[in-house]
C-alpha atoms as one frame of an Amber mdcrd trajectory, in Angstrom:
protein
   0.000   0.000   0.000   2.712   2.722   1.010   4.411   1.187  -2.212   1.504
   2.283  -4.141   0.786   5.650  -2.464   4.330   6.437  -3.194   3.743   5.368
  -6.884   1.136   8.209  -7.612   2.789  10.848  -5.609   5.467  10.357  -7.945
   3.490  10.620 -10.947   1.842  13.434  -9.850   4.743  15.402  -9.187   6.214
  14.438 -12.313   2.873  15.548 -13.791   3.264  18.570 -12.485   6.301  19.270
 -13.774   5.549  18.741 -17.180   6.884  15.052 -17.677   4.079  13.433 -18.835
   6.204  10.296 -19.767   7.551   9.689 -16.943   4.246   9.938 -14.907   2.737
   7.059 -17.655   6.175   5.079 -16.924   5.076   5.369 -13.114   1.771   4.202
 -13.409   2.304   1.391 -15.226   3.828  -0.588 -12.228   0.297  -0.282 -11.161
  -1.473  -3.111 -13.395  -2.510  -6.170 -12.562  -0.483  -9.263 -13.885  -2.695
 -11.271 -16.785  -4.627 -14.007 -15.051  -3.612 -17.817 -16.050  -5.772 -20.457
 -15.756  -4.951 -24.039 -13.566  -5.078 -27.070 -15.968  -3.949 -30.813 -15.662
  -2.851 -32.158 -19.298  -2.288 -35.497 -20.066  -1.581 -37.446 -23.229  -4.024
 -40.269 -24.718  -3.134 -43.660 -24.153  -3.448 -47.126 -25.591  -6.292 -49.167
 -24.358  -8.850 -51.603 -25.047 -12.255 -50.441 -25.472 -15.528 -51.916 -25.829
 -18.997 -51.462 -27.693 -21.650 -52.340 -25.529 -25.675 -52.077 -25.146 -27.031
 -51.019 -21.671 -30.053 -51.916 -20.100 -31.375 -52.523 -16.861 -33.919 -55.968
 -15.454 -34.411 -57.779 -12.212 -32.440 -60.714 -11.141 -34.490 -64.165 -10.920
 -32.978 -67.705 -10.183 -33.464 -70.481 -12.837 -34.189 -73.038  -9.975 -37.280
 -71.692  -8.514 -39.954 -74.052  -7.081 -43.537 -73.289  -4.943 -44.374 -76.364
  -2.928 -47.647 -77.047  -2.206 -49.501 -79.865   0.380 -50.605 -82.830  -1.492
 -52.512 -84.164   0.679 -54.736 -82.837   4.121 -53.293 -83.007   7.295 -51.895
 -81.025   9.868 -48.439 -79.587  10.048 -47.001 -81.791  13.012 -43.123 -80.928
  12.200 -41.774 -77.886  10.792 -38.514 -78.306  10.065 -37.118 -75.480   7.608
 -38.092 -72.042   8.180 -37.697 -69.133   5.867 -33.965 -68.116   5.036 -32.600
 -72.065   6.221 -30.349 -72.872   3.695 -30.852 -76.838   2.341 -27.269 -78.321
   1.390 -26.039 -82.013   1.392 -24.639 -81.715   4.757 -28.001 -80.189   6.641
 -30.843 -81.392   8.425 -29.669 -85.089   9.800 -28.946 -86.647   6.967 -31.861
 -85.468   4.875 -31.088 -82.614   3.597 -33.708 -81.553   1.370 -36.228 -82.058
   4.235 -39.145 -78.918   4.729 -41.593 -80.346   7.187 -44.147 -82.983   7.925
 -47.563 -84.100   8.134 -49.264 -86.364  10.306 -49.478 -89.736   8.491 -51.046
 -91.806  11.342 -53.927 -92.264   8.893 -51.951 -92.467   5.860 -50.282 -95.540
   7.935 -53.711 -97.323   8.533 -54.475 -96.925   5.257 -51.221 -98.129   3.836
 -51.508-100.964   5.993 -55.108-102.202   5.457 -54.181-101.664   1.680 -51.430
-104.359   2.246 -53.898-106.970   3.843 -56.213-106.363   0.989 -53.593-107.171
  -1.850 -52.606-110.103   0.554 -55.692-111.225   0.549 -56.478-111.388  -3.486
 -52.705-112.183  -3.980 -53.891-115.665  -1.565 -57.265-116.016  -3.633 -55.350
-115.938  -6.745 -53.447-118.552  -5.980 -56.415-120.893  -5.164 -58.230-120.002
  -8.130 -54.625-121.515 -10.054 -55.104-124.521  -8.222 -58.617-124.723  -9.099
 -57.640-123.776 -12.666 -54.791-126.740 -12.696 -57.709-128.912 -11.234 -59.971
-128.053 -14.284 -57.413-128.437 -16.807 -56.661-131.981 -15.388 -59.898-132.664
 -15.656 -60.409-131.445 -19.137 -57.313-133.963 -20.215 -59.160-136.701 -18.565
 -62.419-136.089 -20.204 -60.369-135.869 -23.721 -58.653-138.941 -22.907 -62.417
-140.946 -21.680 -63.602-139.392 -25.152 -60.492-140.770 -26.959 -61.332-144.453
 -25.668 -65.076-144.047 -25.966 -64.179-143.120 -29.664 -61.858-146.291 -30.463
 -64.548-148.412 -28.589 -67.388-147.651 -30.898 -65.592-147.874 -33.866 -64.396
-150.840 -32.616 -68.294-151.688 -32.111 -69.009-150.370 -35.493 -66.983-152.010
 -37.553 -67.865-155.675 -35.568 -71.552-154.695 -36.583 -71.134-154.446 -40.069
 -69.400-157.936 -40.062 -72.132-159.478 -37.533 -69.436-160.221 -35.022 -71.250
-157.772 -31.986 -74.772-157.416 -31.021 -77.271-154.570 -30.957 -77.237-154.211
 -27.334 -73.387-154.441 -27.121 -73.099-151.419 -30.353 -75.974-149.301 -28.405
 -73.825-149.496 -24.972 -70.785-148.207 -27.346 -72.668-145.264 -28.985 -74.262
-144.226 -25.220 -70.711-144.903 -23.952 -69.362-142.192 -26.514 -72.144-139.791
 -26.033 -71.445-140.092 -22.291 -68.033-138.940 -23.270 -68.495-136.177 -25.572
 -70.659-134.376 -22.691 -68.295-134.902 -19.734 -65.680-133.074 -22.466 -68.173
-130.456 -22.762 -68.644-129.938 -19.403 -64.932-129.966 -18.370 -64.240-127.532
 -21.026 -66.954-125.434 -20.119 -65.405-125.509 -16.118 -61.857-124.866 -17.370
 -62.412-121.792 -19.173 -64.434-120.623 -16.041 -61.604-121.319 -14.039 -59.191
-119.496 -16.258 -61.759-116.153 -16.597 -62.353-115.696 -12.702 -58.325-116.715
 -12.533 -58.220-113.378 -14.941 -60.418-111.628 -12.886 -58.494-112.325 -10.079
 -55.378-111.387 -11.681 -57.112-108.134 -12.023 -58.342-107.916  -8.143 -54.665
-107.903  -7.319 -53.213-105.614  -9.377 -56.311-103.332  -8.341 -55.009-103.919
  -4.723 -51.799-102.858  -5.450 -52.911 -99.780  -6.906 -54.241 -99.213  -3.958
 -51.331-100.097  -1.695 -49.085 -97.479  -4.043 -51.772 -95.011  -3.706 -51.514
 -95.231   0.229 -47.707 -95.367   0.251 -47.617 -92.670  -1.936 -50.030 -90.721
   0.392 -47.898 -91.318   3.341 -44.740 -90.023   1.236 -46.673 -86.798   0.369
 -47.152 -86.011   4.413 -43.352 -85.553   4.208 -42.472 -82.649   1.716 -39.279
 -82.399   0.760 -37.388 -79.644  -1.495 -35.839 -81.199  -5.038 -32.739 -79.832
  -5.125 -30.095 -77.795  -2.114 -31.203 -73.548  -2.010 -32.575 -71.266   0.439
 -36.428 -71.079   1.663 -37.398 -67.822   0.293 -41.073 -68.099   1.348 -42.162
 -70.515   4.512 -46.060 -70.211   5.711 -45.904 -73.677   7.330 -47.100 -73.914
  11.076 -46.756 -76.715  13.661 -50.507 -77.479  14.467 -51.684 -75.986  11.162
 -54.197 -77.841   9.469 -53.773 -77.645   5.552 -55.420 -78.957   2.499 -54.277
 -80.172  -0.386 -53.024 -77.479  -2.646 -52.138 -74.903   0.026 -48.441 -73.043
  -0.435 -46.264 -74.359   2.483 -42.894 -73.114   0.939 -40.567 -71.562  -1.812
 -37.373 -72.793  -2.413 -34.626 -71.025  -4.847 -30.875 -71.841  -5.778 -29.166
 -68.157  -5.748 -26.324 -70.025  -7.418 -28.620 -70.258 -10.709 -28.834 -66.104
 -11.198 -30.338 -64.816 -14.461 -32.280 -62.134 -16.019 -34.753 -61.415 -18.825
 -33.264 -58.532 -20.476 -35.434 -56.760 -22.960 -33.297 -55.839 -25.999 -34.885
 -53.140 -28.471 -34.854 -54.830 -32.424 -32.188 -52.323 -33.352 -29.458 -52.906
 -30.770 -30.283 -57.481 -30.500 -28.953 -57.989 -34.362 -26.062 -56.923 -32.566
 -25.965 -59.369 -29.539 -24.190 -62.817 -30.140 -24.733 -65.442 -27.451 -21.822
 -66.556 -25.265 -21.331 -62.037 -25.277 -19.773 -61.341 -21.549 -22.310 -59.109
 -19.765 -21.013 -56.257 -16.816 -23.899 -56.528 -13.966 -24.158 -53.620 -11.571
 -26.121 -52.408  -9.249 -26.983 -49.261  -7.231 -28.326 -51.357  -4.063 -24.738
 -52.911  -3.691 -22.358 -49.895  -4.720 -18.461 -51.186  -5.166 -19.391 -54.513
  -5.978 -20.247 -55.972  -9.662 -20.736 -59.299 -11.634 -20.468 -60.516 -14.642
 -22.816 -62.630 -16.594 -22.590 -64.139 -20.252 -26.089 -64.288 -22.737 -27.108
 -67.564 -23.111 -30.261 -67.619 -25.321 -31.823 -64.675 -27.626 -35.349 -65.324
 -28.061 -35.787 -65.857 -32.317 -39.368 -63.780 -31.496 -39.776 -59.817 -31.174
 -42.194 -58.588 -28.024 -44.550 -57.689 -30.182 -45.944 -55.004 -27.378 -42.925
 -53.538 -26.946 -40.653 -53.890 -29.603 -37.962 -55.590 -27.823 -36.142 -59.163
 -28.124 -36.093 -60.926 -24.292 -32.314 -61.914 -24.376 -31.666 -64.377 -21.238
 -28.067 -63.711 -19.490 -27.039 -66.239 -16.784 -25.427 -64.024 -13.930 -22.795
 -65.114 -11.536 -23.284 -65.541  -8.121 -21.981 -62.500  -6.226 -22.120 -61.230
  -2.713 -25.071 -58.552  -2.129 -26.733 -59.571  -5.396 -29.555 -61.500  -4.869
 -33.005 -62.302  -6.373 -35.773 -59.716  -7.275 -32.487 -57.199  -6.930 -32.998
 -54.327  -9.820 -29.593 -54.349 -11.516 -27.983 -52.466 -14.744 -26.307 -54.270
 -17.442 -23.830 -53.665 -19.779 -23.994 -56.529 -22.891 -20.672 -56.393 -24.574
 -21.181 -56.497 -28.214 -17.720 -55.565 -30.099 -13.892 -55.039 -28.621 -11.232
 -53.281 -29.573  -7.714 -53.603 -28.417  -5.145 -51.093 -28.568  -7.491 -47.950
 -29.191  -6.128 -44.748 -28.886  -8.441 -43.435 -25.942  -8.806 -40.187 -23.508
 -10.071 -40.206 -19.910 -14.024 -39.778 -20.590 -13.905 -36.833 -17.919 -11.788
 -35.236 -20.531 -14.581 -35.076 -23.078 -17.526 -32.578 -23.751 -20.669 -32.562
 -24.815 -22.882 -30.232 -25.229 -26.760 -30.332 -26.608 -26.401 -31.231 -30.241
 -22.963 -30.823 -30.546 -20.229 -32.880 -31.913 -17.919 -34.015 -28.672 -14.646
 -32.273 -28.391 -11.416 -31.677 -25.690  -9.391 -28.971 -24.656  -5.745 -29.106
 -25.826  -3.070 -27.430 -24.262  -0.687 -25.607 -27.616   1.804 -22.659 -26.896
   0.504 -21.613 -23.436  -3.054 -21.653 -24.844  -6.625 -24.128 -24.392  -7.787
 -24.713 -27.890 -11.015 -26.603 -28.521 -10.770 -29.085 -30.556 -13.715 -31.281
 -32.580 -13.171 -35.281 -31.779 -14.979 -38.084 -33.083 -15.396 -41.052 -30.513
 -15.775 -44.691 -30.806 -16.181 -46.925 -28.122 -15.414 -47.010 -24.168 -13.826
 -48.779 -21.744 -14.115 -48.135 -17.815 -13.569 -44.398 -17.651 -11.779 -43.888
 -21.013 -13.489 -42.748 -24.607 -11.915 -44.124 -27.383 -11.119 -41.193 -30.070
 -10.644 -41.827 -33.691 -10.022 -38.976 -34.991  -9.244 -35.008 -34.039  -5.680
 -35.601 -31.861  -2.730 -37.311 -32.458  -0.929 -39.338 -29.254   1.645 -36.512
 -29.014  -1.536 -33.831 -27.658  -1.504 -32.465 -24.084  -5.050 -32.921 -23.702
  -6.745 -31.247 -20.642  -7.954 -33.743 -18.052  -8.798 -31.425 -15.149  -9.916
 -27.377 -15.039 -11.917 -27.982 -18.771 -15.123 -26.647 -17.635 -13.799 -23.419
 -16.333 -11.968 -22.307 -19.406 -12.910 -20.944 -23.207 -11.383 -21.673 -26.731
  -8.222 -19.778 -27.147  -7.392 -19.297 -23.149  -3.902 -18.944 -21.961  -3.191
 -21.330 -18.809  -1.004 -22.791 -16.536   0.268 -26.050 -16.679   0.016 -27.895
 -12.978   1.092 -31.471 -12.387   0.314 -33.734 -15.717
């Protein structure tokens, strides 16, 4: 301040004195140095980028089952409750168990279902011995008619040559007609015994319909999950009665991720299965996934104009089902692309994206055309060279054509 108060004392008094120059000279001292602006500069790089197609969907698990009672009963076990995880190593050496029924009556039924197919199995069995009985009897009657038949022709012939008498030929022809019925009748009483042998055949296989059915019924009071997960849904009570179709549980594998993504017709030409898939999401910030497409649907969602793409997602911590997540399909990669940090780029409402380049002490804005990106970097094809100092930090605060300072690179 006295510096300065001195200053224009001076050039007044030279003023005064008719030196004019001198009193300009003075003043002078008095302007402010031109103002520089802070930048950070740094040259592009070599990277590899990628081409990619974002969307967002909701995670699911391929291995989803609802289980439902089978049969009526009440809950008298409850074994897994919601969040229990079902591996091979779990719940006493039956791992997959959920809960059980009480089967007392499935028991007595199971039971009285086995003396019943007892029962016909033992009344089969007679009727084959009545059956063997008939059909010894039928060979027997064949064998009486056999004789019966050689004696009359015996008879018949001893007739015609005088050699037998009336009496004796009648007794031969009653003799054979005696025969011919009994075969009749033991015919008649073999196939009898062979159609209520069938019938009986069919009374046991009846029964053991039945017996399976009541087995079966006594399985069903113990539900069991089909393959390891987590219970995701549990409204099974001890003491709860429940009939047959009620929801008792949910089971899921969160090691079979996937998602549903809806693709829109001009972007899914460009999707190849096998493609490696980013997965991200806001609920579980520093964490990601990855995920490869494994079938695009050969259909278009007619309603919405989109192709359902299905991407099978890797298990990850924090990501679990019915979780909202982002993706990023990868559909094209380059390697070795010249490329800029992407904070380094502008762009403004429909205008062409361009940088700030550092030349001779001065920003000038320069016009860049971009190609694809990588994690933070833009890929720029043309509009710099790799010996530019392009402006990295400070870009928003200066104009085309600004002189600035240089700090760090």
């Amino acid at each position: 301040m006295q510096r300065t108060l001195a200053a224009l004392f001076l050039a007044l008094l030279l003023a005064a004195c008719g030196r004019p120059e001198a009193a300009r000279e003075a003043g002078a001292g008095t302007k402010r140095e031109e103002f520089l602006a802070p930048v950070r500069v740094a040259p592009p790089s070599r990277a590899t980028v990628e081409d990619s197609i974002h969307t967002t969907a909701t995670l699911e698990t391929e291995r989803r089952v609802d289980l439902f009672a089978e049969v009526e009963g009440v809950v008298e076990e409850r074994i897994a409750d919601l969040g229990t995880v079902l591996t091979a190593a779990g719940n006493g050496g039956d791992p997959l168990l959920l809960a059980r029924l009480d089967d007392r009556d499935f028991a007595l039924a199971e039971a009285e279902a086995t003396i019943v197919l007892e029962e016909k199995r033992g009344r089969v069995e007679e009727l084959k011995l009545e059956r063997a009985k008939a059909e010894q009897e039928l060979a027997q009657a064949r064998s009486s008619l056999d004789e019966a038949q050689a004696a009359f022709a015996r008879a018949d012939t001893a007739r015609r040559d005088g050699d037998v008498t009336a009496a004796d030929w009648d007794a031969a022809r009653f003799a054979l007609a005696i025969a011919e019925s009994k075969l009749k009748g033991a015919d008649a009483l073999f196939r009898k015994a062979e159609v209520v042998l069938g019938l009986g055949d069919v009374a046991v296989r009846q029964a053991g319909v039945a017996l399976a059915r009541a087995v079966r019924n006594r399985e069903k009071a113990v539900l069991r999950a089909p393959f390891p997960g987590v219970v995701t849904a549990c409204s099974a009570r001890e003491g709860q009665r429940v009939k047959a179709g009620d929801h008792l549980y949910t089971v899921e594998d969160p090691a079979s991720l996937a998602v549903i993504a809806q693709i829109p017709v001009r972007d899914a030409a460009r999707v190849r299965k096998q493609a490696l898939v980013a997965v991200e999401s806001s609920a579980v910030p520093g964490h990601a996934t990855t995920g490869t497409v494994t079938l695009i649907a050969p259909a278009v969602n007619r309603e919405a104009g989109t192709v359902p793409v299905k991407i099978t997602v890797a298990p990850a911590a924090g990501f679990l089902p019915g979780l909202y997540v982002s993706l990023r399909i990868v559909v094209a990669r380059k390697e070795n692309a010249l490329v800029v940090p992407k904070r380094a780029v502008l762009r403004g409402d429909g205008e062409a994206a361009s940088l700030f380049v550092v030349e001779e002490g001065k920003a000038r804005r320069v016009t860049i055309r971009t190609g694809f990106d990588g994690p933070g970097v833009q890929e720029v094809l043309e509009g710099i060279g790799e010996e530019a100092r392009v402006v990295v930090e400070g870009q928003d605060t200066i104009a085309d054509d600004a002189k600035v300072e240089i700090r760090g690179s």
